[in-house]
Every structure is written in structure tokens, then in C-alpha cells.
PARO-249392 format. One record per residue: x, y, z of N, C-alpha, C in turn; residue in three letters; residue number from 1. Coordinates in nm, 2 decimals, decimal comma. Each point is the difference from the previous one (the first is absolute). Example, Ala and Ser with C-alpha at 12.3 -4.5 7.8 and 13.67 -1.06 7.14 Angstrom:
% residues 2
n_c1/n_c2/n_c3/ca_c1/ca_c2/ca_c3/c_c1/c_c2/c_c3/aa/i
1,32/-0,57/0,78/-0,09/0,12/0,00/0,09/0,12/0,00/Ala/1
-0,04/0,11/-0,07/0,09/0,11/0,00/-0,08/0,11/0,08/Ser/2
% end
This chain:
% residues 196
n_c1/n_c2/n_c3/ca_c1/ca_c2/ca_c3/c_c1/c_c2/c_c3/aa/i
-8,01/-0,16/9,83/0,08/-0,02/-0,12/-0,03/0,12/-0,10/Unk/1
0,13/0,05/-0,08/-0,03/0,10/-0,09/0,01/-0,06/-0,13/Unk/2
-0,02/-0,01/-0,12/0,02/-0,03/-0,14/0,15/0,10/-0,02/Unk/3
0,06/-0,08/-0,06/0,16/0,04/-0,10/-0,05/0,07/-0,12/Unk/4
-0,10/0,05/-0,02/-0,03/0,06/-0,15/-0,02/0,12/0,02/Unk/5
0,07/0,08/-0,11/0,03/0,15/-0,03/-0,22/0,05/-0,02/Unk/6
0,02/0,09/0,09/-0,14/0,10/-0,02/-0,04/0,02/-0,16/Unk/7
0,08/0,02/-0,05/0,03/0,04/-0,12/-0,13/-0,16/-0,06/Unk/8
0,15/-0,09/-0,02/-0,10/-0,11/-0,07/-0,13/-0,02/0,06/Unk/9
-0,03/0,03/0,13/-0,16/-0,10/0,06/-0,10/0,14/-0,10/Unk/10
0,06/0,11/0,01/-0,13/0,09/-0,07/0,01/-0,03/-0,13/Unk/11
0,08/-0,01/-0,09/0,01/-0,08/-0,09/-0,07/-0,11/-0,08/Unk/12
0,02/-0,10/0,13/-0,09/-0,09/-0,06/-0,17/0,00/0,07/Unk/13
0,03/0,11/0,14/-0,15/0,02/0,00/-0,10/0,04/-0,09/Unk/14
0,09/0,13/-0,09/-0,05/0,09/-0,06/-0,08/-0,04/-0,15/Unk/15
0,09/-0,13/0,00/-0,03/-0,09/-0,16/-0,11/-0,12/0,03/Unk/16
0,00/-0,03/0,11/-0,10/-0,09/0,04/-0,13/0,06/0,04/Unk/17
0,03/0,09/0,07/-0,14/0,05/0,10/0,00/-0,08/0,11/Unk/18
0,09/-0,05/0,06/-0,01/-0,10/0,12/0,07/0,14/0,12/Unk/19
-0,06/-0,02/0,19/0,09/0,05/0,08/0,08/-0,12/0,07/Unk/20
0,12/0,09/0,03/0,13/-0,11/0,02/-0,06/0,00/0,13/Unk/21
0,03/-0,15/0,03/0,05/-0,06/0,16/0,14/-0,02/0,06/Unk/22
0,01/0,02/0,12/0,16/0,02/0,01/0,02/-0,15/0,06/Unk/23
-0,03/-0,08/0,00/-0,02/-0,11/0,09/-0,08/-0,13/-0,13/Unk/24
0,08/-0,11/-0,03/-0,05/-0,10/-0,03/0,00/0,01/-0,14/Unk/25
-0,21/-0,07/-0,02/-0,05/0,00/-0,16/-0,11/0,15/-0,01/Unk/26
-0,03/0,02/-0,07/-0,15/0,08/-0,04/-0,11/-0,12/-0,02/Unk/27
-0,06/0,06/-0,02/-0,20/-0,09/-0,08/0,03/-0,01/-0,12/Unk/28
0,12/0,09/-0,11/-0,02/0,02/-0,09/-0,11/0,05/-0,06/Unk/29
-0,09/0,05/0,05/-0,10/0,04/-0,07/-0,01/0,17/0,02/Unk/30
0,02/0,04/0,11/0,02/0,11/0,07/0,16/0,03/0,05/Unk/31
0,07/-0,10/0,02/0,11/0,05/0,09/0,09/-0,16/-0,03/Unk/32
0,16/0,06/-0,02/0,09/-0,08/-0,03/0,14/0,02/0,11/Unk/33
0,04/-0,11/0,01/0,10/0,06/0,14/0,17/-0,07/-0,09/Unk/34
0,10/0,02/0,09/0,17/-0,01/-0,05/-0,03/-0,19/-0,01/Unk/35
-0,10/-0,07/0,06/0,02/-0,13/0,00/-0,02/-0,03/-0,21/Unk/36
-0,12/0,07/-0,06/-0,06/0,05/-0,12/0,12/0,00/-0,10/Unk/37
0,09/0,13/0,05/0,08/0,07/-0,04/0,12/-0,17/-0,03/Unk/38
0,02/-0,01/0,08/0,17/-0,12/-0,05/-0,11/-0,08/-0,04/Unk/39
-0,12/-0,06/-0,05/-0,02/-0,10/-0,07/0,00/0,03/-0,08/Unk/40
-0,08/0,09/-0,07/0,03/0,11/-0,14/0,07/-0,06/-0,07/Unk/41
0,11/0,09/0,10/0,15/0,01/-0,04/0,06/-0,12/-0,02/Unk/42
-0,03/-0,13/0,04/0,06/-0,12/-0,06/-0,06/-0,06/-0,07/Unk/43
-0,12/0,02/-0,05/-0,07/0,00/-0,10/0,08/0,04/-0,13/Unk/44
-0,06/0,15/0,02/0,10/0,08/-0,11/0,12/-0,07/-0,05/Unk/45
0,11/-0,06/0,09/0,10/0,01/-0,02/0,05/-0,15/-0,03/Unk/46
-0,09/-0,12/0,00/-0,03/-0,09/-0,04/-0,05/-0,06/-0,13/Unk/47
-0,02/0,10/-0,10/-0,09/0,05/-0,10/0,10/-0,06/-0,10/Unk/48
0,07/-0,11/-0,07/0,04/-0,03/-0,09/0,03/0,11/-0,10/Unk/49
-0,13/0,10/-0,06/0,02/0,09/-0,10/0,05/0,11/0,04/Unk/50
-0,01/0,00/0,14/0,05/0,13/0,04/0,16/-0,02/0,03/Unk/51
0,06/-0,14/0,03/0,15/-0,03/0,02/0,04/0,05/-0,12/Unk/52
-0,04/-0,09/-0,14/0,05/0,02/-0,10/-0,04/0,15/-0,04/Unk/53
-0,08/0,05/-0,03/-0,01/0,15/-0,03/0,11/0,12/0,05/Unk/54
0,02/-0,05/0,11/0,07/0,11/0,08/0,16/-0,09/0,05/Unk/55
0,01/-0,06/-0,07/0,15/-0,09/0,05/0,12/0,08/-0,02/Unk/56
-0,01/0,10/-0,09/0,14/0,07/0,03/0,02/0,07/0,05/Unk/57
-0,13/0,08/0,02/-0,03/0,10/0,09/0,03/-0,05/0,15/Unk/58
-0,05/-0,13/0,06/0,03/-0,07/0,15/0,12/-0,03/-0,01/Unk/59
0,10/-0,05/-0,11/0,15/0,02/-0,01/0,05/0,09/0,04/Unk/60
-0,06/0,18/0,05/0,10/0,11/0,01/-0,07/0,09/0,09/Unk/61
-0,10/-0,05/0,05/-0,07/0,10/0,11/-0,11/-0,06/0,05/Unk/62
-0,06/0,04/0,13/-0,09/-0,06/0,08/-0,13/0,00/-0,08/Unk/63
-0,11/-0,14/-0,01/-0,10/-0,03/-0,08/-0,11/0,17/0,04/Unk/64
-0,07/0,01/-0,07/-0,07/0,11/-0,04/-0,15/-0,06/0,05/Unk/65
-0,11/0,01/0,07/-0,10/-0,06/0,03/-0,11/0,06/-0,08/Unk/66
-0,08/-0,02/-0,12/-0,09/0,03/-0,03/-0,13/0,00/0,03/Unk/67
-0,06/0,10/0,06/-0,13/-0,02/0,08/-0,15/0,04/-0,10/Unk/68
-0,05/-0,09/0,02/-0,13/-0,01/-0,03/-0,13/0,07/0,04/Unk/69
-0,10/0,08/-0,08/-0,12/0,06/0,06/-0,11/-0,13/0,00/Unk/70
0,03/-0,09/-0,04/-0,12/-0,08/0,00/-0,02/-0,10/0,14/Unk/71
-0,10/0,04/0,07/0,00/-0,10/0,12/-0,01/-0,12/-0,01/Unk/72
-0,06/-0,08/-0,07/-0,03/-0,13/-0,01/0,18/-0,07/-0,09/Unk/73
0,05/0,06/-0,05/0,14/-0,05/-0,02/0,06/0,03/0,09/Unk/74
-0,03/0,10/0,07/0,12/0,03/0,14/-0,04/-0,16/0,13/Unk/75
-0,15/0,00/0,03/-0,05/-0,08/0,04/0,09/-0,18/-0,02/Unk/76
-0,03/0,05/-0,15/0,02/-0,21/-0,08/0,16/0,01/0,05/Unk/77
0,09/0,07/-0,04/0,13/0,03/0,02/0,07/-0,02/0,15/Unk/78
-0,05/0,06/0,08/0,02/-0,02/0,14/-0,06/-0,13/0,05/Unk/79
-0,06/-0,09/-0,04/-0,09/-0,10/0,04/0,12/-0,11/-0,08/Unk/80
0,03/0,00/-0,10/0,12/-0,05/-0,07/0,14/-0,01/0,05/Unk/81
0,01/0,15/0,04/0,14/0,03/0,11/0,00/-0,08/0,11/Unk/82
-0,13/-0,02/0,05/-0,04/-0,02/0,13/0,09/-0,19/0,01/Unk/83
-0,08/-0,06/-0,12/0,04/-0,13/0,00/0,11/0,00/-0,03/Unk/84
0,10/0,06/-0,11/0,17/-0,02/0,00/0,04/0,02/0,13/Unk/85
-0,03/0,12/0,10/0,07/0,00/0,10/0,02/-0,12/0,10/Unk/86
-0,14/-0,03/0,01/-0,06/-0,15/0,08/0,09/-0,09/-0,05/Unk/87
0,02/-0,05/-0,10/0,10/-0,10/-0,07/0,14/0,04/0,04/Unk/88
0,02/0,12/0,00/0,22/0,02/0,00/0,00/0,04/0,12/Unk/89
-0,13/0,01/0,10/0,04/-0,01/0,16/-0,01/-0,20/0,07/Unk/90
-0,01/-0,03/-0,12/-0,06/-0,17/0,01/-0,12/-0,01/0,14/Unk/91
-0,09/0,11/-0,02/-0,10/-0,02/0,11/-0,15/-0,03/-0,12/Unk/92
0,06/-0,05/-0,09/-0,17/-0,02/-0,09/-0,05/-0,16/0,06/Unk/93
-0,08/-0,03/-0,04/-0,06/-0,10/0,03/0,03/-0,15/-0,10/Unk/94
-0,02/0,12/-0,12/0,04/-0,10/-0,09/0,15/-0,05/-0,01/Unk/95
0,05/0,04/0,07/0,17/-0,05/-0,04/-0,03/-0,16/0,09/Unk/96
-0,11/-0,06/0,10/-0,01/-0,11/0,04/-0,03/-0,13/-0,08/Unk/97
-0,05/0,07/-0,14/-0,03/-0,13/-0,15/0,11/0,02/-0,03/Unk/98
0,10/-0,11/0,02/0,14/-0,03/-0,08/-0,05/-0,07/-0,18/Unk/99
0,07/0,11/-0,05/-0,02/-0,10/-0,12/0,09/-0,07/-0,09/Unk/100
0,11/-0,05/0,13/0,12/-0,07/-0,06/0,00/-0,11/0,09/Unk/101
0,10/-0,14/-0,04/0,00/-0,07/0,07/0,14/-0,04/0,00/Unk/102
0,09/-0,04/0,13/0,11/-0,07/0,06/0,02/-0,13/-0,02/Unk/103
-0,03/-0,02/-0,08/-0,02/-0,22/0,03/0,07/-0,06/0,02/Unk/104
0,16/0,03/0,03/0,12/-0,07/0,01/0,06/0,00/0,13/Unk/105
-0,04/-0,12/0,08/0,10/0,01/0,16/0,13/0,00/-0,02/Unk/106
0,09/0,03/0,08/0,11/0,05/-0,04/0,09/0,07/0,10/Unk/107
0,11/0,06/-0,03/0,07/0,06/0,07/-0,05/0,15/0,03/Unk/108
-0,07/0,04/-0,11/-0,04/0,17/-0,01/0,11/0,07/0,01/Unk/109
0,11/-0,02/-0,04/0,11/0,10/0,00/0,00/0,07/-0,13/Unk/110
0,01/0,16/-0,05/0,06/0,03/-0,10/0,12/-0,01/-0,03/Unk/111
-0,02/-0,03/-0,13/0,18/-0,03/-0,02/0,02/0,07/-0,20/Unk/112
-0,09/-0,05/-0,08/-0,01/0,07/-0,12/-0,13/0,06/0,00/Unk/113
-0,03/0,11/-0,02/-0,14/0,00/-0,09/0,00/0,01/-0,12/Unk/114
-0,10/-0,05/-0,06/-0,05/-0,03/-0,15/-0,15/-0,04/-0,01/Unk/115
-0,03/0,10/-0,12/-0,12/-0,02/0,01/-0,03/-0,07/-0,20/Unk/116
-0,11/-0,11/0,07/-0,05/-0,06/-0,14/-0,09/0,03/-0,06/Unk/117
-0,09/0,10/-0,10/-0,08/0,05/-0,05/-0,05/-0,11/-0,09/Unk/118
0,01/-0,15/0,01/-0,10/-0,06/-0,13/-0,08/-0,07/0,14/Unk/119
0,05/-0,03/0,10/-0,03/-0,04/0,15/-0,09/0,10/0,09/Unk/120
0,04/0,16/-0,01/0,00/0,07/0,10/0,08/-0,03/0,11/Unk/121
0,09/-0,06/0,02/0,04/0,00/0,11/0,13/0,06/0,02/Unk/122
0,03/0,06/0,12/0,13/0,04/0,07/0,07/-0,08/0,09/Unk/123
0,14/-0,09/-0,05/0,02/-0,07/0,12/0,11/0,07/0,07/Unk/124
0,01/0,00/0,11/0,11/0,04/0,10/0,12/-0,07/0,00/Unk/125
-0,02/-0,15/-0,05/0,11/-0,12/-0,02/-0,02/-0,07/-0,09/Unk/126
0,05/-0,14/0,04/-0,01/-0,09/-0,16/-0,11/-0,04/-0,02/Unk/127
-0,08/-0,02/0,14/-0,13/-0,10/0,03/-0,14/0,09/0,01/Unk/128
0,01/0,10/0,07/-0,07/0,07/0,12/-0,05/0,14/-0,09/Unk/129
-0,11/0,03/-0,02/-0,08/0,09/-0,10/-0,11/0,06/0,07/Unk/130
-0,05/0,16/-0,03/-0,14/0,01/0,02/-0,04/0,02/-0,14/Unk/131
-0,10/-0,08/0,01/-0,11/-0,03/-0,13/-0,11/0,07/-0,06/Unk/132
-0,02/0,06/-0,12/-0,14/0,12/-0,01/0,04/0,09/0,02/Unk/133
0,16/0,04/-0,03/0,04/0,12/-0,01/-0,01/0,07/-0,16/Unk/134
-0,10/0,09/-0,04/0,00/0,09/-0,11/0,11/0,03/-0,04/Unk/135
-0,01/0,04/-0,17/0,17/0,07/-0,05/-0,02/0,12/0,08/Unk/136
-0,16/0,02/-0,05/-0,03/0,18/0,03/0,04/-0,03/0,15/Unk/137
-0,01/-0,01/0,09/0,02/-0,02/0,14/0,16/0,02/0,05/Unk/138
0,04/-0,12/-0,09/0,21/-0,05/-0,02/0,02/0,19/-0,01/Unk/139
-0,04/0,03/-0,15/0,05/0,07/-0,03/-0,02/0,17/0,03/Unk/140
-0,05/0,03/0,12/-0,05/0,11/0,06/0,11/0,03/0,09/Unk/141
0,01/0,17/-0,02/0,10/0,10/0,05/-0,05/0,10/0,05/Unk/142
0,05/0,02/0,13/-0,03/0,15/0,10/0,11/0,04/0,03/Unk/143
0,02/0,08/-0,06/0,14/0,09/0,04/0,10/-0,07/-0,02/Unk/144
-0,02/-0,02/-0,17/0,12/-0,07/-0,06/0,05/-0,12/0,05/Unk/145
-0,09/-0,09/0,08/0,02/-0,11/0,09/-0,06/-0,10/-0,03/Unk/146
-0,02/-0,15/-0,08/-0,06/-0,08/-0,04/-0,04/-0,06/0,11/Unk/147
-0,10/-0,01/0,06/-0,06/-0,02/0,11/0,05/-0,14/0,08/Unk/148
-0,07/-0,07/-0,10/-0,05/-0,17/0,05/0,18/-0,06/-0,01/Unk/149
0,08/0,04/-0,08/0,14/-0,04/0,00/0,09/0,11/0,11/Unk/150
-0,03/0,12/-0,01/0,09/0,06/0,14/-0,01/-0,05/0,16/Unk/151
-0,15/-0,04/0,00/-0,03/-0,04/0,16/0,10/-0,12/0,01/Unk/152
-0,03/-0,08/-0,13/0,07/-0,15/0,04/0,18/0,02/0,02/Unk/153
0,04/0,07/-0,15/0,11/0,00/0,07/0,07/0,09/0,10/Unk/154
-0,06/0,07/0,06/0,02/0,04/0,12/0,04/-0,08/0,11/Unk/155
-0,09/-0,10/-0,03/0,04/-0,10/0,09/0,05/-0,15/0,00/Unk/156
0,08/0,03/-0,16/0,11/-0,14/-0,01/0,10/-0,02/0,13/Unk/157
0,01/-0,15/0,00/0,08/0,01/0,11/-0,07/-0,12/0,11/Unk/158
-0,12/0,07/-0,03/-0,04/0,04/0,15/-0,13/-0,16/-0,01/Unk/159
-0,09/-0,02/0,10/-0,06/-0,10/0,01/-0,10/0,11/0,00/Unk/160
-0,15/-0,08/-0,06/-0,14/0,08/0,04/-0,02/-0,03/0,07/Unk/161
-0,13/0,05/0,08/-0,08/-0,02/0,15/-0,13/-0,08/-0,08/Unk/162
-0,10/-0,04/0,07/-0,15/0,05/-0,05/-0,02/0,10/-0,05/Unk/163
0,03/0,07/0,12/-0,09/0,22/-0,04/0,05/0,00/-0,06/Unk/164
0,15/-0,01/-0,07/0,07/-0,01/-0,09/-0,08/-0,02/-0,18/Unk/165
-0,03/-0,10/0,04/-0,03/-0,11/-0,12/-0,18/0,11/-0,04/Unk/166
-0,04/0,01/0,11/-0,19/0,03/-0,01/0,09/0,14/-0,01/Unk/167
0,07/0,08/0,01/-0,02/0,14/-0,03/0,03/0,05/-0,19/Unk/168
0,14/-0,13/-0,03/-0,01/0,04/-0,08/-0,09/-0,03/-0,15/Unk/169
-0,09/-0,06/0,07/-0,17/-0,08/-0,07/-0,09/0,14/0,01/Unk/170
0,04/0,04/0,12/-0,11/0,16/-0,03/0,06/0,09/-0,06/Unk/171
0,13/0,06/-0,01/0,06/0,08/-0,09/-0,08/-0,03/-0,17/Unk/172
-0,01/-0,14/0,00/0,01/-0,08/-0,15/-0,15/0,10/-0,06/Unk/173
-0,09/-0,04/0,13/-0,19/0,05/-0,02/0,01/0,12/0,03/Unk/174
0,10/0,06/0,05/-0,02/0,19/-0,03/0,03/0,06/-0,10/Unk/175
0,14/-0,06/-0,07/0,04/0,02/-0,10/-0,12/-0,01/-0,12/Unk/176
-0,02/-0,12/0,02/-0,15/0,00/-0,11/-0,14/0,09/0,04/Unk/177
-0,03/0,01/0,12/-0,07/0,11/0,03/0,03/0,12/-0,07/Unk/178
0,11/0,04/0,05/0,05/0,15/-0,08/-0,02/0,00/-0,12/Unk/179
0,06/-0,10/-0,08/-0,02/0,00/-0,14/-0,12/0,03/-0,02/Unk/180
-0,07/-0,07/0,04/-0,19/0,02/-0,05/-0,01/0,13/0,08/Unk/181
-0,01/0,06/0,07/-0,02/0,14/0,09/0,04/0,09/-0,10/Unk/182
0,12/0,01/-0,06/0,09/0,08/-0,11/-0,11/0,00/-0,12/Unk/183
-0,02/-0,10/-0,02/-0,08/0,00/-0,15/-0,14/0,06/0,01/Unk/184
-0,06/-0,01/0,11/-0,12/0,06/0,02/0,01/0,15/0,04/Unk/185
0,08/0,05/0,05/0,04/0,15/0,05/-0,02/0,06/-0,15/Unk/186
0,14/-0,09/-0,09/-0,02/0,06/-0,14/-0,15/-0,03/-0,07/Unk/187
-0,08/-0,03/0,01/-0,11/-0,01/-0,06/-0,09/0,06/0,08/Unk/188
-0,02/0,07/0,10/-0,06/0,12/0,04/-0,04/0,10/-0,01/Unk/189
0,21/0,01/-0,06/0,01/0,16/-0,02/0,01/0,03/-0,12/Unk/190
-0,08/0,08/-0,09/-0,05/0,00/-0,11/0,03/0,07/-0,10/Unk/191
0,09/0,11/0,06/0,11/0,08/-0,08/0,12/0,07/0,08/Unk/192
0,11/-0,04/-0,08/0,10/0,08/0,06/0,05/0,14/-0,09/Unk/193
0,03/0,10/0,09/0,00/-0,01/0,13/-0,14/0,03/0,08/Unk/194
-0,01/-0,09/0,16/-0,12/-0,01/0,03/-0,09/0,17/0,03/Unk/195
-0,09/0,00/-0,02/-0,08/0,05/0,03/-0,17/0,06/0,09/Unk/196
% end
């Protein structure tokens, strides 16, 4: 396997770290950082609440700008940060198996309305039928102009849930709030913009 990244950037960011690139995988970090390094960074960085808003018009009219860091131990905390969003939006973390909503209504499981109740937390699918312990902050989370926890469902108005169905969209609920907390911490990291 070769890495997709321009020669240009790996000396770049070698040059600012003092790390040698690996063409394959992770580094030690301590000595040597590989492309696996490089996209957690990068969704780190780009995960960064202050950095969305700082640079929002600017990602409105041209491709995001990656600011790289000489300090190892933020490149380190950063990529170790990336590491777990990635784990979460590939739904291969561990933690997405603590649901922290609950179904309690047997039922048809069909969506037909969604609506969500913020003095309750709950989202029901129908008149009866809710998941429970759903956050506003949660409700109200957007990736790509997409309100998350309300697009999946109505995606699939119409339609009857499954189980996987039912348990997937319980893990969406705990990544969503993962992220949130992952986001807040990334920004409390990084200790001046732009990074350094």
C-alpha cells in the first residue's frame, strides 16, 4: 500500500514535528508518524467547533485549510481524539454497545410522523412508539447540514423498523453524544488559534 498524500505535506508536517513518516499504518508517535496519524489529525482538526466557526465562510467557498502543529504532544492528544471520532462514525467503537436511550413501547415500530418532545426527551416515530433519553443537544445535531437523529428516521417513514433497525438507531443516539463531548475536548486542547 502507498499513502494518497502529497510529498510536499508529509515533509511538512515532518519538518514541524521532527517525527520520520511511515508509509504504512500508525508511527510510535514519538519518533515516527504514519498516513493512519495523518486522517486522525485531520478529523480532529476539523471537528474543532472553534475552528468550524472561525473559518465558516471561508469552508463556504473553498476546500478547509489544515493547520499544522509543531507541538508533539498536541499532534499526539489530537490524533488519539481523531482516533476515537473515527471509531464512532465507522460505528466500530465499543462504546456505541451502552445504549443510553430506551424503546419501551411494543408496537407496530412503523414510522409514520416524527416528532420530537424536549420536556420528555423523547422522539416518537408515531402516536405511541418513542425512543427515550434523547438530548436536545443530541435532537439537535447537524453534519452536513443534516439533522441527524430526525433525517435517519425520516428516511424511513413508511417503512416498519427491524431490531438492527431499532438498536442502530440507539447507537447513532451514543455517537452523536460521543462526538459532542470529543468536539468539546479537541477545542480545549488546542490553545490558540490559529494552531501552532
Amino acid at each position: 500500500r502507498r499513502p494518497n498524500l502529497n510529498p510536499e505535506f508529509i515533509k511538512a508536517v515532518s519538518d514541524k514535528l521532527g517525527l520520520k513518516f511511515v508509509n504504512d499504518g500508525k508511527g510510535d508517535l514519538q519518533e515516527t508518524f504514519g498516513p493512519e496519524d495523518i486522517f486522525n489529525y485531520v478529523y480532529a482538526v476539523f471537528h474543532s467547533p472553534t475552528y468550524r466557526s472561525r473559518y465558516a465562510e471561508f469552508l463556504k467557498i473553498d476546500f478547509p485549510r489544515l493547520p499544522l502543529t509543531s507541538d508533539k504532544e498536541l499532534f499526539k492528544a489530537l490524533v488519539a481524539k481523531g482516533a476515537k471520532l473515527v471509531s464512532l462514525h465507522l460505528v466500530e467503537s465499543p462504546k456505541l454497545n451502552s445504549l443510553i436511550t430506551k424503546y419501551p413501547i411494543v408496537g407496530p415500530n412503523q414510522v409514520e410522523t416524527v416528532r420530537y418532545d424536549e420536556a420528555n426527551q423523547r422522539v416518537y416515530i408515531n402516536k405511541s412508539q418513542y425512543f427515550e433519553g434523547v438530548s436536545p443537544e443530541v435532537w439537535n445535531f447537524h453534519i452536513g447540514g443534516y439533522q441527524v437523529c430526525q433525517k435517519w428516521l425520516k428516511d424511513r417513514k413508511g417503512r416498519t423498523l427491524s431490531y438492527d433497525e431499532l438498536t442502530h438507531y440507539q447507537k447513532i443516539v451514543v455517537a452523536l453524544k460521543e462526538t459532542i463531548r470529543l468536539m468539546q475536548e479537541i477545542d480545549a486542547l488546542i490553545p490558540t488559534w490559529p494552531i501552532e
